[in-house]
MARVOLO-931810 format. One record per residue (C-alpha): residue number from 1; residue in three letters; z, y, x. Coordinates in Angstrom, 2 decimals, padded with zeros to 5 digits. Each point is the difference from the previous one (the first is absolute). Layout:
% residues N
{NUM; 'ala'; {Z; Y; X}},
...
END
This chain:
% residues 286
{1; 'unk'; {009.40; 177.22; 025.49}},
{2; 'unk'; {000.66; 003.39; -001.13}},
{3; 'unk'; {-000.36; -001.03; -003.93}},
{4; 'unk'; {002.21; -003.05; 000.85}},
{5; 'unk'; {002.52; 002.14; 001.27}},
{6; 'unk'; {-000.31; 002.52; -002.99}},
{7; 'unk'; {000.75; -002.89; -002.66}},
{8; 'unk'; {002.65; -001.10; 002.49}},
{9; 'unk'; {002.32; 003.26; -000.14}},
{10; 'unk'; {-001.05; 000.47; -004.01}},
{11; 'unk'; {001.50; -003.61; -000.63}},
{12; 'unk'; {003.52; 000.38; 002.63}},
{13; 'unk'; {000.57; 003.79; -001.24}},
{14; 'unk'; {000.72; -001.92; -004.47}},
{15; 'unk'; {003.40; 000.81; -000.50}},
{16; 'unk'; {002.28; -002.75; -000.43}},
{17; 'unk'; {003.04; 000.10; -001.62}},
{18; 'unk'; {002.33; 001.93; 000.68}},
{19; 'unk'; {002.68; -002.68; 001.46}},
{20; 'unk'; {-002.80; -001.55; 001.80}},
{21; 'unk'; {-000.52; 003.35; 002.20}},
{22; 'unk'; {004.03; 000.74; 000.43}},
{23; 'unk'; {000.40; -003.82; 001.29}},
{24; 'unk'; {-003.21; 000.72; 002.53}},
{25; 'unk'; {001.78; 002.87; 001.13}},
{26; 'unk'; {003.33; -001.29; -000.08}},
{27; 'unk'; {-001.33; -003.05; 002.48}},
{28; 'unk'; {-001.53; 003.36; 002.37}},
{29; 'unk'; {003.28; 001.18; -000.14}},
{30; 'unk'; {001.11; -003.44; 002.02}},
{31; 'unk'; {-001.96; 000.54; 003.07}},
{32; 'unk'; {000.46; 004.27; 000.67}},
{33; 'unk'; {-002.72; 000.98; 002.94}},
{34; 'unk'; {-002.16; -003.28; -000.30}},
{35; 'unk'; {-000.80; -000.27; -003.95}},
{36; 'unk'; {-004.08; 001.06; -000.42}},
{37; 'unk'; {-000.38; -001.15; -003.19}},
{38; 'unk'; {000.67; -002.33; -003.02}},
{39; 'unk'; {-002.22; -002.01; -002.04}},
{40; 'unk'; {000.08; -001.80; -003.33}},
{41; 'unk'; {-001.79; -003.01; -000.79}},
{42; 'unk'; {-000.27; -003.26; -001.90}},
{43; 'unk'; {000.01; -001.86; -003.27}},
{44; 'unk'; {003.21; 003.12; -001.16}},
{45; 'unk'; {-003.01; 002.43; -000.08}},
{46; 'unk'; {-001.05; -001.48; -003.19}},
{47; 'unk'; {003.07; 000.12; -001.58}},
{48; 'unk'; {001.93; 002.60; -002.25}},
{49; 'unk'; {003.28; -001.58; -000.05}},
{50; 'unk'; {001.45; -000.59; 003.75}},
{51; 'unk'; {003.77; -000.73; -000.94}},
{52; 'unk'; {000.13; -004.03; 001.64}},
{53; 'unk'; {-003.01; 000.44; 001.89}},
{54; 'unk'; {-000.52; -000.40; 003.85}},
{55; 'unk'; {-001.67; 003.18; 001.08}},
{56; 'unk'; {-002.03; -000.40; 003.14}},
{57; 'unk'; {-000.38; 002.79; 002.45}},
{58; 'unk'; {-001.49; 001.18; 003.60}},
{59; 'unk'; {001.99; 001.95; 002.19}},
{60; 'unk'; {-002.10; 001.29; 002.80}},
{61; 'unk'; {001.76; 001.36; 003.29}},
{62; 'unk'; {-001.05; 002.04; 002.69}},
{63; 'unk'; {001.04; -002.91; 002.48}},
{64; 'unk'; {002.37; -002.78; -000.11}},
{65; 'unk'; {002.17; 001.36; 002.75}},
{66; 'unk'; {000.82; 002.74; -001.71}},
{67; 'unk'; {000.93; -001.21; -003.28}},
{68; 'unk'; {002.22; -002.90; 001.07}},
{69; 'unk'; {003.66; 000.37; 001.76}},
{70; 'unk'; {-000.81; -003.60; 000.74}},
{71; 'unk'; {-002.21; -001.36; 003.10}},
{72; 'unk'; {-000.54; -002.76; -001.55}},
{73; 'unk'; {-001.16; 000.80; -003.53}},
{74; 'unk'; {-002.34; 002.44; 001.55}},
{75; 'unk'; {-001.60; -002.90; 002.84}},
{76; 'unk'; {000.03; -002.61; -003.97}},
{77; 'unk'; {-002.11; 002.54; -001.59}},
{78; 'unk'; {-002.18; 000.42; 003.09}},
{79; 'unk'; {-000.81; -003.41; 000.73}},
{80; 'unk'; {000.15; -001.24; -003.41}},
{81; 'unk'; {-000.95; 002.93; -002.49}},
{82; 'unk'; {001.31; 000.73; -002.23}},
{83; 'unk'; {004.11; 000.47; -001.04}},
{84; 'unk'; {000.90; -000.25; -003.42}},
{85; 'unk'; {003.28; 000.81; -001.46}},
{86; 'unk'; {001.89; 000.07; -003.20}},
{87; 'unk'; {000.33; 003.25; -002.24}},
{88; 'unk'; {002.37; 001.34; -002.70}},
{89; 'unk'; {-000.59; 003.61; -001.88}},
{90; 'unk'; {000.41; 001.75; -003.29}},
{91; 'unk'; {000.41; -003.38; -001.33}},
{92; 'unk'; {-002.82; -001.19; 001.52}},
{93; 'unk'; {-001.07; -003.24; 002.19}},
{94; 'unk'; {-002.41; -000.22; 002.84}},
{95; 'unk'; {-001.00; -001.24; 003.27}},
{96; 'unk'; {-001.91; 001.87; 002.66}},
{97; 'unk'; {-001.93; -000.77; 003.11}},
{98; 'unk'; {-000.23; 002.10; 002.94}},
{99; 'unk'; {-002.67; 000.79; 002.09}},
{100; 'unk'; {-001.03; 002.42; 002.74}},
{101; 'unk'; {-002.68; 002.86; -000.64}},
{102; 'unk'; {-002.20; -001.84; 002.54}},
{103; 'unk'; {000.88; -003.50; -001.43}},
{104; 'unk'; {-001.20; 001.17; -003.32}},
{105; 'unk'; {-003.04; 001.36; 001.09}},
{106; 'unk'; {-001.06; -003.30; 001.89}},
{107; 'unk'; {001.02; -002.52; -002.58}},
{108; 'unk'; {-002.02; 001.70; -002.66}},
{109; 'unk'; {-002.97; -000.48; 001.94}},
{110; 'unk'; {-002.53; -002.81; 000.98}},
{111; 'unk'; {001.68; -000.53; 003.55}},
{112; 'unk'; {002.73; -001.77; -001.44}},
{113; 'unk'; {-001.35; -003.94; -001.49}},
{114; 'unk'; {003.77; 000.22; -001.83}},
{115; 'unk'; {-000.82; 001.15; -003.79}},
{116; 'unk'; {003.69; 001.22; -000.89}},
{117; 'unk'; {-000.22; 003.35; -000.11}},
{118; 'unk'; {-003.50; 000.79; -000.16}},
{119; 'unk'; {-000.20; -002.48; -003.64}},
{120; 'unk'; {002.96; 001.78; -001.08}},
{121; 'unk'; {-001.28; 003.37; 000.32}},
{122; 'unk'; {-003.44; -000.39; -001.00}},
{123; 'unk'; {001.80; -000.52; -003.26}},
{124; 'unk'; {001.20; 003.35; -001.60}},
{125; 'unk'; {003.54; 001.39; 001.27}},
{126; 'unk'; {001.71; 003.58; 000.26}},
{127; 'unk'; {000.55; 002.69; 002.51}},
{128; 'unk'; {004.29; 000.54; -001.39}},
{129; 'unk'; {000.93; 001.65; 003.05}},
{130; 'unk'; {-001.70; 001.66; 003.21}},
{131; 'unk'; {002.33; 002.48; 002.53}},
{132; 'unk'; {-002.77; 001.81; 000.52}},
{133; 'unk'; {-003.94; 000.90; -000.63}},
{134; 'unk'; {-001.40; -001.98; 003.38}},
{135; 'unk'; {002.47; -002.81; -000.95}},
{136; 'unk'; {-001.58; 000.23; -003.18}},
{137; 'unk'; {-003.85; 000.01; 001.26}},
{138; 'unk'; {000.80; -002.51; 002.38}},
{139; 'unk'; {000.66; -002.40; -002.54}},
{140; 'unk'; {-002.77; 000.83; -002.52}},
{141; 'unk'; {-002.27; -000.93; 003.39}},
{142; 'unk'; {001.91; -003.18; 000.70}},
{143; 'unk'; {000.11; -001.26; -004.12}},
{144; 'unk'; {-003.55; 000.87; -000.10}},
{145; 'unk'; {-000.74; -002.64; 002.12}},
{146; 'unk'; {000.82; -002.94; -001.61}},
{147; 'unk'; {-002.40; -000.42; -002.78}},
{148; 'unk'; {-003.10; 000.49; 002.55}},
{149; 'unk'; {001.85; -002.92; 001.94}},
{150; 'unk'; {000.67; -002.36; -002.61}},
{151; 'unk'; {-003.80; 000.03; -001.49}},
{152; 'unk'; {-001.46; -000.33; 003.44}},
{153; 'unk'; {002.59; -003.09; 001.22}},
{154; 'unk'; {-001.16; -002.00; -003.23}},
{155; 'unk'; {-003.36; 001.30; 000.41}},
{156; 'unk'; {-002.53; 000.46; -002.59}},
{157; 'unk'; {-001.79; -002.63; -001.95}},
{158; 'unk'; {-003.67; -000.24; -001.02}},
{159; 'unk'; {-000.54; 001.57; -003.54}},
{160; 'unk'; {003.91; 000.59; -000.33}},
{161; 'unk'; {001.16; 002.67; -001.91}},
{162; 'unk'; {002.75; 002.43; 001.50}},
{163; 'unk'; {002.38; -000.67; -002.44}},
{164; 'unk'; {-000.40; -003.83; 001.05}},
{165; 'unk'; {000.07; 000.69; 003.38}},
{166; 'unk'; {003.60; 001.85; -000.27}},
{167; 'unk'; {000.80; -003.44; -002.00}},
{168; 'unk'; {-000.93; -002.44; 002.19}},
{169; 'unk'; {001.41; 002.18; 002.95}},
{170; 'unk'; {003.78; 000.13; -000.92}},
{171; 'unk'; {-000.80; -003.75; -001.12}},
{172; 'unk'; {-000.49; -000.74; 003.64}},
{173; 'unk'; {002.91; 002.70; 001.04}},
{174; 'unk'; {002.51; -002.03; -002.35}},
{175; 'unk'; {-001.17; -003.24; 001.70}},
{176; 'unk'; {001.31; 001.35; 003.15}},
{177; 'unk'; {003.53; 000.95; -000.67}},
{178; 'unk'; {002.74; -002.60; -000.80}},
{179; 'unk'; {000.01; 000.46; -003.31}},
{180; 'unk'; {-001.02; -002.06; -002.77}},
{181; 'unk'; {-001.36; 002.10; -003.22}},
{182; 'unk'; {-001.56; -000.83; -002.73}},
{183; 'unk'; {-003.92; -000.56; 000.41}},
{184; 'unk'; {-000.81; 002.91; -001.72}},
{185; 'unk'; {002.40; 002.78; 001.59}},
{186; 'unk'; {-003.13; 000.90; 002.10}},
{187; 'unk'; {-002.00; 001.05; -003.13}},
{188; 'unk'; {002.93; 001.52; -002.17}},
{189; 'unk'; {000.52; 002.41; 003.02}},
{190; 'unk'; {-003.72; 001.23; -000.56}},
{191; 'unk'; {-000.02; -000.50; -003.73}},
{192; 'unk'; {003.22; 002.19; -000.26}},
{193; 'unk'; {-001.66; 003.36; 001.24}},
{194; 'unk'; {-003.98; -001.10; 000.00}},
{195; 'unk'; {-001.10; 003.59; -000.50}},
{196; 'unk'; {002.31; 001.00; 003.41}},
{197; 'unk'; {-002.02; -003.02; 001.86}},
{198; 'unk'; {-003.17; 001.31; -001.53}},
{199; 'unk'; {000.84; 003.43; 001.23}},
{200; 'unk'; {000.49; -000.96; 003.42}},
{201; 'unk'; {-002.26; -002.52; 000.51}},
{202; 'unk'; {-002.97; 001.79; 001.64}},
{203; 'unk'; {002.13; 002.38; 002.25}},
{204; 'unk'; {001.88; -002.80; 001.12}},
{205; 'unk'; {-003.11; -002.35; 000.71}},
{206; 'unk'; {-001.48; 003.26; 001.90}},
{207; 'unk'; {003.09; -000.09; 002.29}},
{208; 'unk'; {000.10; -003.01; 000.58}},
{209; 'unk'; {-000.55; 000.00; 004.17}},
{210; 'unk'; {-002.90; -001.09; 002.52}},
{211; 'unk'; {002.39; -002.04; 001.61}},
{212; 'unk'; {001.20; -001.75; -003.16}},
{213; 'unk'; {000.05; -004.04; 000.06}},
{214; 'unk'; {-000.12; -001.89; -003.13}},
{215; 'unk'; {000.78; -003.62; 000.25}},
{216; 'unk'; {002.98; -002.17; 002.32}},
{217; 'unk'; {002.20; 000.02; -003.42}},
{218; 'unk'; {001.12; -003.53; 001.41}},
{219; 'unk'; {001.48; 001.40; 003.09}},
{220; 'unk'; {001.50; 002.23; -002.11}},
{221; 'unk'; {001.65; -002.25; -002.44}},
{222; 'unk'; {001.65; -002.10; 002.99}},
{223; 'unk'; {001.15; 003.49; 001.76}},
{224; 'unk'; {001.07; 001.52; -003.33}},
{225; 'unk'; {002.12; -002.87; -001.04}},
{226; 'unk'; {001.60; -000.41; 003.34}},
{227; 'unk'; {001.39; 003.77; 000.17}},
{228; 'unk'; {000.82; 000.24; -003.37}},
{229; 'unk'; {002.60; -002.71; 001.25}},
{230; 'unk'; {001.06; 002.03; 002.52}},
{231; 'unk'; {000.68; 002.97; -001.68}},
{232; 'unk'; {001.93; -001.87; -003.16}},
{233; 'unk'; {001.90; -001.48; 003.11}},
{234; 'unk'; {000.25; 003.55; 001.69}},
{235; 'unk'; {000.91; 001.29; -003.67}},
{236; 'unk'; {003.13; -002.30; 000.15}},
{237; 'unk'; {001.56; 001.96; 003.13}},
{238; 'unk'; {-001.63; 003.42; -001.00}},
{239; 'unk'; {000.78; -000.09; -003.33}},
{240; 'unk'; {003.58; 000.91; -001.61}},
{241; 'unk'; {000.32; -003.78; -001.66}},
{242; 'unk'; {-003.10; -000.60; 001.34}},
{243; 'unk'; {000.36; -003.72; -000.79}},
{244; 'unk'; {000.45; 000.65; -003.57}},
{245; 'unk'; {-003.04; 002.18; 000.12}},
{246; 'unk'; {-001.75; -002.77; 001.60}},
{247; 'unk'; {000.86; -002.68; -002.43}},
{248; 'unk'; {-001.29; 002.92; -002.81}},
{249; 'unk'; {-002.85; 000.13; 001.60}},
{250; 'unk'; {-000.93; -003.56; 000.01}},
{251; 'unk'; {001.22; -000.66; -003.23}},
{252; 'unk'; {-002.17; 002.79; -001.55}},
{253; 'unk'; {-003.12; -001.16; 001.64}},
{254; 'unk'; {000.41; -003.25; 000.28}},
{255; 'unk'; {002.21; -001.05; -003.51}},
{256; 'unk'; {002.23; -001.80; 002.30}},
{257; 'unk'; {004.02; 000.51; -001.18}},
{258; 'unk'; {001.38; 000.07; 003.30}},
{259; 'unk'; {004.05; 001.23; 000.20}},
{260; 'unk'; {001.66; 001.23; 003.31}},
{261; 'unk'; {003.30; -002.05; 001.48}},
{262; 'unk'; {002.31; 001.81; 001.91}},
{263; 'unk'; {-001.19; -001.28; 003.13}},
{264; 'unk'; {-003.08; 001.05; -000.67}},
{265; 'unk'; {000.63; 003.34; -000.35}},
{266; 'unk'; {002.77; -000.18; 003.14}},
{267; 'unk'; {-003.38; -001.41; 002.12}},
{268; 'unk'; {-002.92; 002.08; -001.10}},
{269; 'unk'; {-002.63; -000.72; 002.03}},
{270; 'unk'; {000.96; -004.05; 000.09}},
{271; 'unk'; {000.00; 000.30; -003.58}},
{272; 'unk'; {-003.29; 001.80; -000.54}},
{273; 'unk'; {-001.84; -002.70; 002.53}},
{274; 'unk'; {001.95; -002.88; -002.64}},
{275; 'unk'; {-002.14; 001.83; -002.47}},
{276; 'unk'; {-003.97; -000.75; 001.48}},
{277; 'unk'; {000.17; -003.90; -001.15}},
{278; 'unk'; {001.12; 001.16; -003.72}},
{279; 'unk'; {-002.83; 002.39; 000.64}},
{280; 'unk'; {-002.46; -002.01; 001.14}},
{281; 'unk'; {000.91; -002.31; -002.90}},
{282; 'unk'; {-000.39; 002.13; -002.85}},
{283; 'unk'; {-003.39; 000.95; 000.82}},
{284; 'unk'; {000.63; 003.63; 001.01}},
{285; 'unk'; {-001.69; -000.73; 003.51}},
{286; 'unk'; {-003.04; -001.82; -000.78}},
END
């Protein structure tokens, strides 16, 4: 694990640009005494120009007590992990989740059958923003995780090549979510940074645990589809124009051209809920 963890910290310590960071540390800045540390991921990673673009971040908090005035935001992102919210900085557009130290930790890891977060950060992402240097190797551990638990839930294949077997794992990670992309997002991921797959390929396949199950990816596609309906509806009450960011979000993934009536947005959660059929019917849950 140590070499995994060793490629982990090289890869979250790249610089990003420079608005990237001040936005990380700007979203800190939000939650004084609770903010551990912020992370960058996602498709903006590849890209030079961000001016338009959604930029996708983690916030992770020492506890969700602590960084909510609210009861009841803290018990949503509790039971139903995690909270995402709307961003604005230097010009800037973004969206961040939020999740506890020990959330983060435990949803990277092959306890959890939910592929969210540990697909997401087996990918490459960004340490922006850590309050201090146990915050900081806390989440090296916890992001170091991930890849060891995505090749061991899809399991490895007689004869298959790593490289392959990172392929046809997000394949099976993307047929989980409620989402509909195009056939070949799984390999473009890979193909977009083969040399970083073939780099950790063996420390990650050392990792991966004892205790690691391969397999039940139909369990998983009924459970995966069924909370990410919950959270888009969650994401309606949680969310600042959460039902616009809902409709968004289904248009993007499923090319749907959905538009928001005022009563929709005066009865969030009834509205969301209106949504599944539309969802159901564009193919986005299949």
């Amino acid at each position: 694990m140590t070499a995994l963890i060793d490629l982990v910290r090289e890869e979250l310590a790249v610089p990003v640009e420079p608005r990237v960071a001040a936005m990380a540390a700007a979203i800190a800045a939000e939650y004084p005494g609770s903010a551990r540390a912020v992370l960058f991921y996602g498709s903006c990673l590849r890209e030079r120009e961000l001016d338009g673009l959604m930029l996708d971040f983690y916030l992770i908090v020492s506890d969700y007590g602590d960084a909510y005035p609210k009861r009841w935001l803290a018990a949503a992102n509790r039971l139903i992990p995690p909270n995402v919210f709307p961003f604005q900085h230097g010009g800037l557009i973004a969206k961040y989740a939020v999740l506890s130290e020990a959330d983060f930790h435990r949803l990277n890891g092959p306890e959890t059958r939910n592929v969210s977060v540990w697909a997401r950060f087996a990918q490459p992402s960004r340490l922006v923003w850590a309050v201090d240097d146990t915050a900081r190797g806390r989440a090296v551990a916890a992001v170091a995780r991930a890849a060891p638990t995505l090749l061991g839930a899809a399991g490895r294949q007689a004869g298959e090549a790593p490289l392959d077997w990172w392929r046809r794992a997000f394949r099976l990670t993307y047929s989980v979510e409620l989402r509909a992309e195009r056939s070949g997002r799984a390999q473009s991921v890979v193909d977009a940074d083969a040399a970083r797959y073939d780099r950790f390929s063996a420390p990650a396949i050392a990792a991966i645990p004892a205790r690691a199950r391969s397999g039940g990816w139909a369990r998983r596609r009924v459970e995966g589809k069924l909370l990410s309906i919950v959270r888009l509806a969650k994401a309606s009450l949680t969310y600042a124009g959460g039902i616009d960011y809902l409709a968004w979000k289904i248009n993007r993934h499923a090319g749907t051209r959905i538009e928001i009536k005022p009563w929709q947005r005066r009865w969030p959660l009834v509205a969301a809920l209106t949504l599944v059929p539309r969802l159901m019917k564009s193919g986005a849950i299949r």
